[in-house]
N, CA and C atoms as a LAMMPS dump frame, in Angstrom:
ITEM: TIMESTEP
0
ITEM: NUMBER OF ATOMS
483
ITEM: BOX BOUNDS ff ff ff
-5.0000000000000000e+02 5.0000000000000000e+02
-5.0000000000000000e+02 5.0000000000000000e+02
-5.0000000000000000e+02 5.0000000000000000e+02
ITEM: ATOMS id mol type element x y z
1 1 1 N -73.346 292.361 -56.085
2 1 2 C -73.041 293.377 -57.079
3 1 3 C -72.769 292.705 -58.422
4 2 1 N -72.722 293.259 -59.619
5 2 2 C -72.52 292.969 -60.723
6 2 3 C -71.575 292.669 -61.396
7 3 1 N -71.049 293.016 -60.368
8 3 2 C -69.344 293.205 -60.87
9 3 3 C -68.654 292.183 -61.389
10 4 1 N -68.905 290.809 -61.484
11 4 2 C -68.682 289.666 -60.978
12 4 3 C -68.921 289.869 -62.677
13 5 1 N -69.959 289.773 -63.272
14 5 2 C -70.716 289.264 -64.462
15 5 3 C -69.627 290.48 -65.479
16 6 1 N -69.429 291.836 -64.651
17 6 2 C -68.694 292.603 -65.846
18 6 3 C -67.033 292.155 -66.402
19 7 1 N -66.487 291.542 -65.323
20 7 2 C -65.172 291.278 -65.105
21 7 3 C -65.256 289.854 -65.9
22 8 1 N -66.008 289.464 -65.692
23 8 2 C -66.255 287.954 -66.528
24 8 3 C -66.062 288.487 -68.092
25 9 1 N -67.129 289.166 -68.436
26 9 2 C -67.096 289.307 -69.681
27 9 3 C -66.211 290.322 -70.72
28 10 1 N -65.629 291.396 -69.628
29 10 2 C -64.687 291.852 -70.065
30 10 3 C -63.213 291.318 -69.812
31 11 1 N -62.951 290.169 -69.174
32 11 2 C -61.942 288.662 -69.479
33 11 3 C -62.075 288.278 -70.423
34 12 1 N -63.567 287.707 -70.811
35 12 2 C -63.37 287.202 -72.517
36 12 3 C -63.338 287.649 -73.389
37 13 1 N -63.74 289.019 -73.484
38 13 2 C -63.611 290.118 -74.675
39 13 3 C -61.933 290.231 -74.711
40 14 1 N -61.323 290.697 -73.624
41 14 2 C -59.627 290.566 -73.405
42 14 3 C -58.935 289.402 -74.245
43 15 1 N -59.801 288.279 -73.386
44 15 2 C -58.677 287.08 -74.294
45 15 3 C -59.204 286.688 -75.797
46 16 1 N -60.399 287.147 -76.081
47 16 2 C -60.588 286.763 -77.255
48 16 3 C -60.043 287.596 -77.469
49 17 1 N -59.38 289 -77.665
50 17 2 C -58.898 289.896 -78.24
51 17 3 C -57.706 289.802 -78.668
52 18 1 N -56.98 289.139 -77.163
53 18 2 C -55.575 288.911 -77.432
54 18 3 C -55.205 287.498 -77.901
55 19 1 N -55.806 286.35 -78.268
56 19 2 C -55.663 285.672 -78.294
57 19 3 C -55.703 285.195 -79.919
58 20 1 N -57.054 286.2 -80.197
59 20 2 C -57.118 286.644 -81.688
60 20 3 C -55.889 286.595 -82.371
61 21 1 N -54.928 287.287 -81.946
62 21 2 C -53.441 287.781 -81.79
63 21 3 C -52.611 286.42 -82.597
64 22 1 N -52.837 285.138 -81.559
65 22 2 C -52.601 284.315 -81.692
66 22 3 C -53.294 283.09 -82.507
67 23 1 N -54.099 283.531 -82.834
68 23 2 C -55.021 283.034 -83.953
69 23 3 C -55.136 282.21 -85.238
70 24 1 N -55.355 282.816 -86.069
71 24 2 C -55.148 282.659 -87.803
72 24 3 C -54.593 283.301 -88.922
73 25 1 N -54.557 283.07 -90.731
74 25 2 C -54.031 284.23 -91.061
75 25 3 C -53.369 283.988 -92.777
76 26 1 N -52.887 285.051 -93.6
77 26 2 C -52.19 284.448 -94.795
78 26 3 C -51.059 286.009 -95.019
79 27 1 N -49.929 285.102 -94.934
80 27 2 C -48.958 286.181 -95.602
81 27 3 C -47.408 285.543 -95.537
82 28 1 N -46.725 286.325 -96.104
83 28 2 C -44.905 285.462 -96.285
84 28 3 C -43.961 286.4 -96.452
85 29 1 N -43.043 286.082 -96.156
86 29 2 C -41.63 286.768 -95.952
87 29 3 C -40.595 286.618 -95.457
88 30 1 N -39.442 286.571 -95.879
89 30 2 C -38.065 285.74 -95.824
90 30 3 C -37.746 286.38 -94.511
91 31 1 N -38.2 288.16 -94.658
92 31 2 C -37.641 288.9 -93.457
93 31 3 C -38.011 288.958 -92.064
94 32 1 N -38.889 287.543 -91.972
95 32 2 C -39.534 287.412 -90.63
96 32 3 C -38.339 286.61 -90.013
97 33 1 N -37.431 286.67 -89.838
98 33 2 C -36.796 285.475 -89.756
99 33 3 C -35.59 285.456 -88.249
100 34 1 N -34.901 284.454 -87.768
101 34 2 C -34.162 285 -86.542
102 34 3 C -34.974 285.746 -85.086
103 35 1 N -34.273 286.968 -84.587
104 35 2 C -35.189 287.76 -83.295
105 35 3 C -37.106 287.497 -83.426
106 36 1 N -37.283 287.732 -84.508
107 36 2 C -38.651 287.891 -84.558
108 36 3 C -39.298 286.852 -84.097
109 37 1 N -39.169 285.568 -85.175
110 37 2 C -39.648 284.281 -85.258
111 37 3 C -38.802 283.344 -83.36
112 38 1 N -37.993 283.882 -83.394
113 38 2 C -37.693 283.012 -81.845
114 38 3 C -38.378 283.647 -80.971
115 39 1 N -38.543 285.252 -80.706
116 39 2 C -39.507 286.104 -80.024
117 39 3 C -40.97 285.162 -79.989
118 40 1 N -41.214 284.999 -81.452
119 40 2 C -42.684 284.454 -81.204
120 40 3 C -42.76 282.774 -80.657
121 41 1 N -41.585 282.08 -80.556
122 41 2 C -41.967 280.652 -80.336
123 41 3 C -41.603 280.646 -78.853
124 42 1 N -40.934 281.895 -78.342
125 42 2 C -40.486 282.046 -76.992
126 42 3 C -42.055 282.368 -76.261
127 43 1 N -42.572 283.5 -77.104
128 43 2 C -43.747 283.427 -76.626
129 43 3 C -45.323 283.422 -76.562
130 44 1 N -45.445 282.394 -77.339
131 44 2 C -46.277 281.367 -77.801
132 44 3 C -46.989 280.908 -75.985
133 45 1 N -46.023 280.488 -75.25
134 45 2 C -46.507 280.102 -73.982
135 45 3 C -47.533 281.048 -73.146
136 46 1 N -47.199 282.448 -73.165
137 46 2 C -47.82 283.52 -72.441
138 46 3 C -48.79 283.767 -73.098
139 47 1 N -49.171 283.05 -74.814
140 47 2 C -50.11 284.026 -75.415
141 47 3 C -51.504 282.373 -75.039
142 48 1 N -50.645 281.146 -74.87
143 48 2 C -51.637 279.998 -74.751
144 48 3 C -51.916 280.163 -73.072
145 49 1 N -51.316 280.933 -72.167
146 49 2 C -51.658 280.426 -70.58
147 49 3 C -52.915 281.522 -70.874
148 50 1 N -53.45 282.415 -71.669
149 50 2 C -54.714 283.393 -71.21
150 50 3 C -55.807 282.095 -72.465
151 51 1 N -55.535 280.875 -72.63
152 51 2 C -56.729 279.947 -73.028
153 51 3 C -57.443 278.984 -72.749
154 52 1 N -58.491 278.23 -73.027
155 52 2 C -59.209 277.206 -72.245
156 52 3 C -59.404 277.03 -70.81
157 53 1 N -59.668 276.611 -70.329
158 53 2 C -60.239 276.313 -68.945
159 53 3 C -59.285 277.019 -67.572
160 54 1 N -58.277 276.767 -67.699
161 54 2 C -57.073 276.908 -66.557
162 54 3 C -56.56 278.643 -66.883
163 55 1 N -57.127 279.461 -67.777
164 55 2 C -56.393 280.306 -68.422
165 55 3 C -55.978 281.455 -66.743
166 56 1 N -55.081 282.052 -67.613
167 56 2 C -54.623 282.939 -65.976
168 56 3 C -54.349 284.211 -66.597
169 57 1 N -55.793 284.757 -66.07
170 57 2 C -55.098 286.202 -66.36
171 57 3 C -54.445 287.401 -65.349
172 58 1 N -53.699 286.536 -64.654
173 58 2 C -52.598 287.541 -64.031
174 58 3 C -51.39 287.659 -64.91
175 59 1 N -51.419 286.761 -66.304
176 59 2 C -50.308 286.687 -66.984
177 59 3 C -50.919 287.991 -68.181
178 60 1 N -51.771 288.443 -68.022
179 60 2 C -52.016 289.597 -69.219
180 60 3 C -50.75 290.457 -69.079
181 61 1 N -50.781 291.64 -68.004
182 61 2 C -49.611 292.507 -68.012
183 61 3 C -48.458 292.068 -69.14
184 62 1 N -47.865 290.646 -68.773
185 62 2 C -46.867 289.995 -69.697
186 62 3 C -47.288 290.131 -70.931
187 63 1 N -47.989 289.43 -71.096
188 63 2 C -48.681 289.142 -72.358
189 63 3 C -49.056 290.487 -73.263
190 64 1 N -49.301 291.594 -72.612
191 64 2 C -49.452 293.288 -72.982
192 64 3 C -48.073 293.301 -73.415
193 65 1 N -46.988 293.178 -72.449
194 65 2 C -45.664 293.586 -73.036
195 65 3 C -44.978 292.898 -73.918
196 66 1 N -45.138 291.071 -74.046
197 66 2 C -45.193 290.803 -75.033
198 66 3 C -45.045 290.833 -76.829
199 67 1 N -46.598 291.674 -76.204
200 67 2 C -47.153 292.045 -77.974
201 67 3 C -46.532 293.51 -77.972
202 68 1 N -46.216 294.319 -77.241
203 68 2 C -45.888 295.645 -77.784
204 68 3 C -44.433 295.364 -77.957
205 69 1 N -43.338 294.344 -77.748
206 69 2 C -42.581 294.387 -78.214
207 69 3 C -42.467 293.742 -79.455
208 70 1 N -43.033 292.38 -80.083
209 70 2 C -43.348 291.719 -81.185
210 70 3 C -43.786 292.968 -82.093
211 71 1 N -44.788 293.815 -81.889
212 71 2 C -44.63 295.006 -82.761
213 71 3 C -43.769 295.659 -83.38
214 72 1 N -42.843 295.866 -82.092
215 72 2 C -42.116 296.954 -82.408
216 72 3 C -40.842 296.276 -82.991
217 73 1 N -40.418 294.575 -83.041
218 73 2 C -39.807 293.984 -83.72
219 73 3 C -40.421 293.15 -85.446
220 74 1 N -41.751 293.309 -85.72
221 74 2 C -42.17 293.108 -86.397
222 74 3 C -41.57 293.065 -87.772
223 75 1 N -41.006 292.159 -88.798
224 75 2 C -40.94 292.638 -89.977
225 75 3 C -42.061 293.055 -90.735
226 76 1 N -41.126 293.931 -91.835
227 76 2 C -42.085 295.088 -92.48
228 76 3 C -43.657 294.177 -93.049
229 77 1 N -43.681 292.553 -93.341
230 77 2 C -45.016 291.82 -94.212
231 77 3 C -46.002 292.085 -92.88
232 78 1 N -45.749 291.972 -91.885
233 78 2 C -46.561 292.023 -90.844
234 78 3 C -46.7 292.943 -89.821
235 79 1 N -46.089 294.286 -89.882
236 79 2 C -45.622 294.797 -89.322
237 79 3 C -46.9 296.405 -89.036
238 80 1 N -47.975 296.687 -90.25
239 80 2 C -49.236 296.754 -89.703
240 80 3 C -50.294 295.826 -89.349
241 81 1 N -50.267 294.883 -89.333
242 81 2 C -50.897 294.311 -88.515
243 81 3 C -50.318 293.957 -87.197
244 82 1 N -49.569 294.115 -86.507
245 82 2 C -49.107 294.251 -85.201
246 82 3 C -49.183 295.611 -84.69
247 83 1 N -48.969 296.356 -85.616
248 83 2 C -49.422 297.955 -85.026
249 83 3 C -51.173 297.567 -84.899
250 84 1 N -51.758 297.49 -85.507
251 84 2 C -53.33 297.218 -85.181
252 84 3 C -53.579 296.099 -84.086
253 85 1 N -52.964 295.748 -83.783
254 85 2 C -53.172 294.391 -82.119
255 85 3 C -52.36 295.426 -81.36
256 86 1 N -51.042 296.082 -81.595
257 86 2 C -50.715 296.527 -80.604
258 86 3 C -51.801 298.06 -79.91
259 87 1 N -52.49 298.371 -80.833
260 87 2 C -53.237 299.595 -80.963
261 87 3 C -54.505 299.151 -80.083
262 88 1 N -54.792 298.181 -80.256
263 88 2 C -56.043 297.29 -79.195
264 88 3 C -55.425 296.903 -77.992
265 89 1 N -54.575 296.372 -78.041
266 89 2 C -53.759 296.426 -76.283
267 89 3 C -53.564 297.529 -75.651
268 90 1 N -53.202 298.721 -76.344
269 90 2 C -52.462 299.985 -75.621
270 90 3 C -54.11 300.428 -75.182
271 91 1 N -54.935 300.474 -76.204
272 91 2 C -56.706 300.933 -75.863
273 91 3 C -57.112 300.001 -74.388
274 92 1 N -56.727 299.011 -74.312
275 92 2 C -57.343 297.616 -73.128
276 92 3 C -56.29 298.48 -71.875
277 93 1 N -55.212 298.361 -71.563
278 93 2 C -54.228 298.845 -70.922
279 93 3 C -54.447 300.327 -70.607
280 94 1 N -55.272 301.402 -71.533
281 94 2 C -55.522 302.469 -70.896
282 94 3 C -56.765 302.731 -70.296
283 95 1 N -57.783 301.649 -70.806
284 95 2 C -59.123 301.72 -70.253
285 95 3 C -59.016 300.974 -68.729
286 96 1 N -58.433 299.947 -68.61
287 96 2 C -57.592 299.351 -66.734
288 96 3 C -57.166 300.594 -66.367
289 97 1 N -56.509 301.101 -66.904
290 97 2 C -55.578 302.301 -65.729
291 97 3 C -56.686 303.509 -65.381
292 98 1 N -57.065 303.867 -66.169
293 98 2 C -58.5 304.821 -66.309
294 98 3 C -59.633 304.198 -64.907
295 99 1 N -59.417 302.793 -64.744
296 99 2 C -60.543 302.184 -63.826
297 99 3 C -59.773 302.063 -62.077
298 100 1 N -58.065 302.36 -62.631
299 100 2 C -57.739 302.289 -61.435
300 100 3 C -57.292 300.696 -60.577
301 101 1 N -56.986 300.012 -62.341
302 101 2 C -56.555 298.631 -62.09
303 101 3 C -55.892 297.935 -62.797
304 102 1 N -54.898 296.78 -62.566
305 102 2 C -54.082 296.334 -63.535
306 102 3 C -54.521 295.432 -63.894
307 103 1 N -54.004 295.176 -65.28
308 103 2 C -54.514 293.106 -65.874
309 103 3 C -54.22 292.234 -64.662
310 104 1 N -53.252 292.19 -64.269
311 104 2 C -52.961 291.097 -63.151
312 104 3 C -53.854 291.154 -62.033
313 105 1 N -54.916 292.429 -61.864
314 105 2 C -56.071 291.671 -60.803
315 105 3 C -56.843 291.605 -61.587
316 106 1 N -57.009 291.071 -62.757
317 106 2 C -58.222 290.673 -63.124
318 106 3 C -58.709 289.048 -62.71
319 107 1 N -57.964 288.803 -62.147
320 107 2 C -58.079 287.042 -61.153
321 107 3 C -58.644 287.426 -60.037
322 108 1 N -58.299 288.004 -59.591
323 108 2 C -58.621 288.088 -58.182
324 108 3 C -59.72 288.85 -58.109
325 109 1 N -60.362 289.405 -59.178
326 109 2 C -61.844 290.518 -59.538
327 109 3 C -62.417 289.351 -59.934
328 110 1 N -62.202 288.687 -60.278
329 110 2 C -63.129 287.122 -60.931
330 110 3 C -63.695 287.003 -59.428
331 111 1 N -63.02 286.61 -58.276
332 111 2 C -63.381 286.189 -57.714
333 111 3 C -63.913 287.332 -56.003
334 112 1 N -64.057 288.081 -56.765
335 112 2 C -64.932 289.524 -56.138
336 112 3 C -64.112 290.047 -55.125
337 113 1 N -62.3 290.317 -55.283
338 113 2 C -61.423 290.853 -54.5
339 113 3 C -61.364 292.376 -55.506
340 114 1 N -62.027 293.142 -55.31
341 114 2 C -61.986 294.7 -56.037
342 114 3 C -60.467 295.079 -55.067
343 115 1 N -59.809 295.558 -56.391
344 115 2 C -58.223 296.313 -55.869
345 115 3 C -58.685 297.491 -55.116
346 116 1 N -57.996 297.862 -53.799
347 116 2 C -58.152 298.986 -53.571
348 116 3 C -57.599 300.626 -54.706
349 117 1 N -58.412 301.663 -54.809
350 117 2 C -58.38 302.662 -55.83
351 117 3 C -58.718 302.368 -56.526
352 118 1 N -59.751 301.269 -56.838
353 118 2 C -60.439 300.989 -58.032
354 118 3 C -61.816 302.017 -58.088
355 119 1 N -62.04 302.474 -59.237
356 119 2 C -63.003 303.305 -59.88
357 119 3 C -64.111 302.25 -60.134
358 120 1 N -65.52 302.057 -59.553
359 120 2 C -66.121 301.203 -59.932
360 120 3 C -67.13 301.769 -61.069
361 121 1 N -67.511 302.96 -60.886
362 121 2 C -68.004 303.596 -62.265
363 121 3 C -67.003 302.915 -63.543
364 122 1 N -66.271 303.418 -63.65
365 122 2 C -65.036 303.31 -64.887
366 122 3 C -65.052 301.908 -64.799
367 123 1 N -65.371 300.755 -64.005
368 123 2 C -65.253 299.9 -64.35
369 123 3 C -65.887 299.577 -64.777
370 124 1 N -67.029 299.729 -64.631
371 124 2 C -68.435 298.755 -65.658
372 124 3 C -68.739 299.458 -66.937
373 125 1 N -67.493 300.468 -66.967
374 125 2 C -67.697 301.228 -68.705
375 125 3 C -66.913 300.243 -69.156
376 126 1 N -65.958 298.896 -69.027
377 126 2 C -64.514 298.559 -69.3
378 126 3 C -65.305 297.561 -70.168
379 127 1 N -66.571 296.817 -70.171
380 127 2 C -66.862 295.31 -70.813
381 127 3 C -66.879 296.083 -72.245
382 128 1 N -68.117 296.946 -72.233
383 128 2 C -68.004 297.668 -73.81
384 128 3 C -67.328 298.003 -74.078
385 129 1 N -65.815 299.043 -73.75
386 129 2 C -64.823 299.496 -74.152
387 129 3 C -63.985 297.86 -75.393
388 130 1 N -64.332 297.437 -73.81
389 130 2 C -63.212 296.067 -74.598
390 130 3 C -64.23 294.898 -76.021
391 131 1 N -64.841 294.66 -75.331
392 131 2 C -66.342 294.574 -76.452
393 131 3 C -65.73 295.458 -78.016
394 132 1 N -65.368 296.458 -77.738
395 132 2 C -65.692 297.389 -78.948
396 132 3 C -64.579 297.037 -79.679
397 133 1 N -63.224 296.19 -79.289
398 133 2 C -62.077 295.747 -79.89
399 133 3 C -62.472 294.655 -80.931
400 134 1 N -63.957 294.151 -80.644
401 134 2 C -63.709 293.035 -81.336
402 134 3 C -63.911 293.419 -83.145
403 135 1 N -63.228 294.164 -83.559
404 135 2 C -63.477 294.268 -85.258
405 135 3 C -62.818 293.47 -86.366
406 136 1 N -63.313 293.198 -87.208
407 136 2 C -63.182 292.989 -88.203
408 136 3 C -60.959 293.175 -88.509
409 137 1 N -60.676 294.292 -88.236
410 137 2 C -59.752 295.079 -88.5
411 137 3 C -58.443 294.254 -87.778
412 138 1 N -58.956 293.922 -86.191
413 138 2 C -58.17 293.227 -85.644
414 138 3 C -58.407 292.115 -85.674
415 139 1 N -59.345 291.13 -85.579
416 139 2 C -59.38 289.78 -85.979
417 139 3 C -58.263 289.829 -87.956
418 140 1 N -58.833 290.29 -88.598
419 140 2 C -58.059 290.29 -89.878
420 140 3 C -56.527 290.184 -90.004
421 141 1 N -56.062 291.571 -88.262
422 141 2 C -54.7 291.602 -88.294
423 141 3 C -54.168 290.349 -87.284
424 142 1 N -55.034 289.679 -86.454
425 142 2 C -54.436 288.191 -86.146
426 142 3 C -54.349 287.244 -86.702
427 143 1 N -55.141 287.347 -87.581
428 143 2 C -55.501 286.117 -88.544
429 143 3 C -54.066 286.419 -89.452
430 144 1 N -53.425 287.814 -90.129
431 144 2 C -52.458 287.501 -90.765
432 144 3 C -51.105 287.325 -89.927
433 145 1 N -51.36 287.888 -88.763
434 145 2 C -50.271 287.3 -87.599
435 145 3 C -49.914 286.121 -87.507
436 146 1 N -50.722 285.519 -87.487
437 146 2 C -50.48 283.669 -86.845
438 146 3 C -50.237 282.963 -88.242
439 147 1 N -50.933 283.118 -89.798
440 147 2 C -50.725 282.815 -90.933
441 147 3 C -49.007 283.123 -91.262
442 148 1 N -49.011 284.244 -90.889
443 148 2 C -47.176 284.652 -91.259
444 148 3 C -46.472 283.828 -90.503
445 149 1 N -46.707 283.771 -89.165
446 149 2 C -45.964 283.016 -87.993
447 149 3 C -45.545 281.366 -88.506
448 150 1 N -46.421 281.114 -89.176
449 150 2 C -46.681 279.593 -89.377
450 150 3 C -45.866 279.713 -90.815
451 151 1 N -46.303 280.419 -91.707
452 151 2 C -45.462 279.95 -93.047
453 151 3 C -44.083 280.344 -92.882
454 152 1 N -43.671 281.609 -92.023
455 152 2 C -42.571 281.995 -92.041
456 152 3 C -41.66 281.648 -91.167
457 153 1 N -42.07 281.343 -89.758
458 153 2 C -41.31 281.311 -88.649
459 153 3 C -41.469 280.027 -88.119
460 154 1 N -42.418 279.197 -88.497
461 154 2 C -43.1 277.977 -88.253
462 154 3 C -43.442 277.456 -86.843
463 155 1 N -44.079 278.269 -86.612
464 155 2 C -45.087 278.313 -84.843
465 155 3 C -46.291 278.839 -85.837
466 156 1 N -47.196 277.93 -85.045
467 156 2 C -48.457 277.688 -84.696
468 156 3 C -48.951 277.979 -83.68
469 157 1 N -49.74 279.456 -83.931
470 157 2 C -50.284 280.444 -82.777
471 157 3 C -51.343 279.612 -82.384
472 158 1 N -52.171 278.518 -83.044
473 158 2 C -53.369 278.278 -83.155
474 158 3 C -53.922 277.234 -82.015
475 159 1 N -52.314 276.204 -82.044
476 159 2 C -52.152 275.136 -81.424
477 159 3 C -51.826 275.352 -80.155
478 160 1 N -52.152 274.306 -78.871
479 160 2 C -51.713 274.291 -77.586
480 160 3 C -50.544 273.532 -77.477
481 161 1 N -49.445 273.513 -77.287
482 161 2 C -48.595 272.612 -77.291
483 161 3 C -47.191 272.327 -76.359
């Protein structure tokens, strides 16, 4: 079955999406400072385990909750552009539930364990759904994510470390 090739590529549409997140960027502000900036160096780790070779995406779920809280702690310089990443996660997170599956089997779908109540129609709509995240709009709002992170809070989304 195909399934194999859809789950693949809607993994990398995912982590390039979210990872975007963690990315690049230009912006400044005194008020990033304290909860926010320790939030992000706390988790910096969950946003590097979905990269390169070893990446694990049973850690998405986290990594979903993560970013919807960094949002919702966001200071005001960055604070639409985290609504626009968080707006692409909540879209990724409702198109899984819609299929009848969580981020955390997306490991075990790599390796052709389909969750039971999985929708396999709805699933092979999920590569384009997630595909369709990749804009301009949200790459722009990671790119000023990780730019703020770095001048303001001084983590480096970019780096493995």
């Amino acid at each position: 079955m195909r399934i194999n090739a859809v789950i693949g590529s809607m993994t990398l549409a995912l982590t390039a999406t979210v990872l975007a997140a963690c990315g690049s960027g230009d912006s400044s502000s005194s008020s990033a400072s304290g909860g926010y900036c320790d939030e992000l160096k706390a988790d910096k780790t969950y946003f590097e385990s979905l990269s390169g070779s070893s990446s694990d995406a049973s850690n998405l779920d986290t990594v979903f909750s993560k970013v919807h809280t960094l949002a919702d702690d966001a200071p005001a310089n960055v604070a639409d552009d985290w609504k626009t990443l968080d707006e692409a996660v909540t879209t990724i997170e409702s198109a899984l539930k819609d299929a009848g599956i969580k981020a955390s089997d997306l490991a075990k779908m790599q390796q052709g364990q389909i969750p039971p109540g999985a929708d396999l129609s709805k699933l092979k709509d999920l590569a384009p759904k997630l595909q369709s995240l990749n804009t301009s709009d949200v790459s722009d709002a990671a790119k000023n994510i990780s730019d703020d992170a770095k001048k303001t809070c001084d983590v480096d989304l970019t780096s493995t470390s």
